[in-house]
C-alpha positions in Angstrom: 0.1 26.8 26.1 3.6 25.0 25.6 5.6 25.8 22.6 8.0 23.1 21.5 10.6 23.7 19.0 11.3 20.4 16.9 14.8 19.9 15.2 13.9 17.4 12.7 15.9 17.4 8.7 13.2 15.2 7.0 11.0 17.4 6.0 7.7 14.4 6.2 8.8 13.4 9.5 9.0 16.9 10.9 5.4 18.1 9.4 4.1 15.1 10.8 5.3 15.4 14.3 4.5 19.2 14.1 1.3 18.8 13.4 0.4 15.9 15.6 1.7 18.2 18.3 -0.4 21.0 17.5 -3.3 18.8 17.2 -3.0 18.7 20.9 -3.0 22.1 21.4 1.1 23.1 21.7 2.7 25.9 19.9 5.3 24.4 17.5 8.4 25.5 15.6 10.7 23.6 13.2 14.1 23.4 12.4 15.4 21.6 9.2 19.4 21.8 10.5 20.9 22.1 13.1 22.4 25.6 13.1 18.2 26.9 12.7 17.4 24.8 15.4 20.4 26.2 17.7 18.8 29.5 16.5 15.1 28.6 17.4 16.4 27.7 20.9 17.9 30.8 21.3 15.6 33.1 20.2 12.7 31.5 21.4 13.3 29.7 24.7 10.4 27.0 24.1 8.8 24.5 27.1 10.8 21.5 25.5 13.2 20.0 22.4 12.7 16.7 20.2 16.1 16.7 18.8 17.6 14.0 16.0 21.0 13.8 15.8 21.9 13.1 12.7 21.7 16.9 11.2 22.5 19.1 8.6 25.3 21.9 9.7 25.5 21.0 12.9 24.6 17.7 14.6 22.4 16.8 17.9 25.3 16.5 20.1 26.9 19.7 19.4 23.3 21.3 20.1 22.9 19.4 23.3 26.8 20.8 24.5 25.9 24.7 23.3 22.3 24.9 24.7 23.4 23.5 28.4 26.5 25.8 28.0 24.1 28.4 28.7 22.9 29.1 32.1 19.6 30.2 31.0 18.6 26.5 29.3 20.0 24.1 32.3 16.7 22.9 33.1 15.1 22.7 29.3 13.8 19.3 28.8 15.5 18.0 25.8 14.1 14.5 24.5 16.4 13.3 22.0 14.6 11.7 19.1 16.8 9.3 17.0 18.7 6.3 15.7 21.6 5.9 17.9 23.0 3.1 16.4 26.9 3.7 17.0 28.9 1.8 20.4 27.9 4.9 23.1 26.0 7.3 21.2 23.0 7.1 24.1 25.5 7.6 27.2 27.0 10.4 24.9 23.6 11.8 24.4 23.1 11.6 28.1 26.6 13.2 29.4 25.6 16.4 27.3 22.5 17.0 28.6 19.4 15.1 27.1 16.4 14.4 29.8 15.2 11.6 27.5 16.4 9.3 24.5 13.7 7.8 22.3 14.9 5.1 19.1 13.0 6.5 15.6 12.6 2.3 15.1 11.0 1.6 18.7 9.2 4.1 20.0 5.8 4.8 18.3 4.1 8.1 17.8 1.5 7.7 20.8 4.4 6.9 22.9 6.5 10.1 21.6 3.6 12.2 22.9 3.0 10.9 25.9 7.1 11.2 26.9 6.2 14.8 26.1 3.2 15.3 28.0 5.0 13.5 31.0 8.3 16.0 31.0 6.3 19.4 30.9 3.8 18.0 33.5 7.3 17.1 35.9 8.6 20.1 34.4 5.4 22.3 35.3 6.1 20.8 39.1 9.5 22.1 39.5 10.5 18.6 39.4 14.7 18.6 38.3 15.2 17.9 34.3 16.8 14.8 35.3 18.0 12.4 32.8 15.2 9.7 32.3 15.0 5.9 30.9 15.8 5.3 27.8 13.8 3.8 24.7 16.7 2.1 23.0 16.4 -1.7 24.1 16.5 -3.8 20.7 12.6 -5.2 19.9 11.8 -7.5 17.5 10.2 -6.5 14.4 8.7 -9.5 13.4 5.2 -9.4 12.4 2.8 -8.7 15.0 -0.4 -8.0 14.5 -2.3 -5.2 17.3 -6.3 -6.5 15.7 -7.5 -9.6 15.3 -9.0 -8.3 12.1 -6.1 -6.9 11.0 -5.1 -8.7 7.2 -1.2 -9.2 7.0 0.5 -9.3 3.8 3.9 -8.4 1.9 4.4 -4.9 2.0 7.1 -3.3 -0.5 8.0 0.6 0.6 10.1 2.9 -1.3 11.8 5.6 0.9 15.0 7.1 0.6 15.4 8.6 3.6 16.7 6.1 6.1 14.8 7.1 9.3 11.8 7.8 7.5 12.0 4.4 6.2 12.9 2.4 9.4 9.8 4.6 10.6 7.2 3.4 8.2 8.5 -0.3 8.2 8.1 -0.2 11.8 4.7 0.8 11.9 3.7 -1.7 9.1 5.6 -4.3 10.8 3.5 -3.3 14.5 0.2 -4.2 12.3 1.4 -7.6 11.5 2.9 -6.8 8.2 6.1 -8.1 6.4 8.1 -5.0 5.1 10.6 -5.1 2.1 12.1 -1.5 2.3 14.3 0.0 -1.1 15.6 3.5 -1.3 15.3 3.6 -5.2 12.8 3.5 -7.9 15.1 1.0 -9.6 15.7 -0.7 -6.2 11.8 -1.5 -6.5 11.7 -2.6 -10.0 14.3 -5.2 -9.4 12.0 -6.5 -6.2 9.0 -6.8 -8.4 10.8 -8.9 -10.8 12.3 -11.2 -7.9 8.9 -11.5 -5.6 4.9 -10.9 -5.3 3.7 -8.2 -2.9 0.3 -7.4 -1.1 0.8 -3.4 -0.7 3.4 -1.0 -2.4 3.5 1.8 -0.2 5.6 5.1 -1.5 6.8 8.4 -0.8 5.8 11.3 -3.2 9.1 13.2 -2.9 11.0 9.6 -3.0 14.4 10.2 -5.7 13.3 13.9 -5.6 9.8 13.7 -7.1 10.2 10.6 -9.2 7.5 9.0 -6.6 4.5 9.2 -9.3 6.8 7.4 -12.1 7.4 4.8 -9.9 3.5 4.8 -8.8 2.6 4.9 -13.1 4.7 2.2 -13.5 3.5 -0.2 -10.6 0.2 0.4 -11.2 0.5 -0.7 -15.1 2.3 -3.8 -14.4 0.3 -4.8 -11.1 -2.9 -2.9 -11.8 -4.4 -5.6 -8.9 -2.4 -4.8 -6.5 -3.5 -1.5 -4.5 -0.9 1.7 -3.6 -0.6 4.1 -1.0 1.4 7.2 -1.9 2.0 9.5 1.0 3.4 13.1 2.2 2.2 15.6 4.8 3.6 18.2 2.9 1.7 18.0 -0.4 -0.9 20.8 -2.0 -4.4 19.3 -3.1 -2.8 19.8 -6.5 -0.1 17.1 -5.8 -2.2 15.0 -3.7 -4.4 14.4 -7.3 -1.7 14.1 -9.3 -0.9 11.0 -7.0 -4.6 9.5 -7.5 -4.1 10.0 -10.9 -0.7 8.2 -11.2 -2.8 5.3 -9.9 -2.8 5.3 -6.2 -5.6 3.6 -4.3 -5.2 6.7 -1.3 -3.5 9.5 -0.7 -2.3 9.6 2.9 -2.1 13.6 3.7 -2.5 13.6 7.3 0.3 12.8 10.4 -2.5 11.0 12.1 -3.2 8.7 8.9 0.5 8.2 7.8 0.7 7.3 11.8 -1.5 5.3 11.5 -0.7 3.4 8.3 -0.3 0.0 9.3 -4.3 0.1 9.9 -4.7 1.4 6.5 -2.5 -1.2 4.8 -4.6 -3.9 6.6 -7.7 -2.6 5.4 -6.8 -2.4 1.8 -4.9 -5.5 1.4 -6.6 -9.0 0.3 -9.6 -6.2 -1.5 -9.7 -5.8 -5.3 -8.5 -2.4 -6.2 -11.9 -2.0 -8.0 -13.7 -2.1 -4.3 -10.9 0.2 -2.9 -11.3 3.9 -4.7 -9.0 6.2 -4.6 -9.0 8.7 -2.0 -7.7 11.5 -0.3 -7.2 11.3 3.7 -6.6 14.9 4.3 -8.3 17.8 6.6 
């Protein structure tokens, strides 16, 4: 059994990918910064790395530079997992060490997995960690729908964490969605005065916890309009609350906040009335 260690600072994201992973039958550890993830490395000398870059304490590349410092991690397959958006951050990525770079916006969850399963099998083979292509080539997000019964709509998410944001929008957008992303509560307010939406779609933990005020509030002034809330790391206790603040389902699971852009299809252009609230959890 593979252990993978998973450096990851937004907390959603990394319960997601952890789970997902051990879904599939790998022994994973998180890191929430960069200094326990150097740590975790260390200490526990996994199979392989999905490494952001952006951290907390100390950042990707600084990991990537210590870990092949050391004799003992030369051939670790690293995949870098991130939004490289500055001039020469990928060839940087790749000079230090990293076997693969994946882009957060491109690269969806099935395609994360697979990248994994395809290293440890090479790796299994005594294949060299070589550096391998990358996922970073611009795509278009404009609305494409992956079912020809998929119902697109107008889709206003509230997320204030950036790659957890450009995550969710790109799934939505994949299902043939239009996404208008804010990072605010009062962002979102001022949308709903300027234009109509199909789907509001927000995080529980968005503004530190403010996620069910914002939820109250839509759901009083668009009571027609339904509402996913979502968090993989919420009790049952929390994942009520968010029914009760008016959301039409709860989305609890990685494999259902993966797969959200199916959800959002379902439950737009369907009265909230037909659509009860729920809990998608184990």
């Amino acid at each position: 059994m593979h252990t993978i260690v998973v450096i990851e600072d937004q907390p959603v994201l990394a319960s997601a990918y952890r789970n997902k992973f051990q879904g599939e039958g790998f022994i994973v550890e998180v890191a929430l910064d960069g200094e326990q993830g150097l740590d975790l490395i260390t200490r526990i000398k996994p199979d392989l790395v999905l490494l952001d870059m952006h951290l907390p304490k100390l950042n990707g590349l600084e990991i990537l530079k210590r870990v092949r410092s050391d004799q003992q991690f030369q051939e670790l397959p690293i995949i870098v997992f991130s939004n490289l958006t500055k001039p020469g951050a990928v060839e940087e990525a790749w000079q230090a060490g990293a076997t693969m770079v994946l882009s957060k916006l491109n690269t969806s969850p099935k395609r994360v997995l697979e990248s994994v399963q395809s290293i440890l099998q090479a790796s299994a083979a005594g294949v060299p960690s070589e550096p391998l292509p990358v996922n970073d080539a611009p795509r278009s997000l404009a609305p494409q729908a992956t079912n020809d019964q998929s119902v697109g709509g107008h889709v206003l998410l509230v997320e204030d964490h950036s790659d957890m944001s450009k995550l969710i929008a790109f799934l939505l957008h994949r299902a043939g969605h239009q996404v208008t992303s804010v990072n605010s509560n009062r962002g979102a307010l001022q949308r709903l005065g300027e234009q109509s939406f199909d789907l509001f779609v927000l995080s529980h933990t968005c503004m530190g916890g403010a996620g069910l005020s914002l939820c109250r509030q839509l759901r009083q002034s668009r009571p027609e309009t339904p509402l996913i809330v979502y968090s993989t790391a919420a009790l049952f206790s929390e994942q009520q609350e968010g029914l009760k603040a008016g959301a039409t389902a709860y989305l609890a699971k990685p494999e259902d906040l993966f797969n959200i852009g199916q959800i959002a299809s379902d439950l737009i252009g369907r009265p909230v009335r037909l659509a009860p609230p729920r809990i998608r959890a184990a």
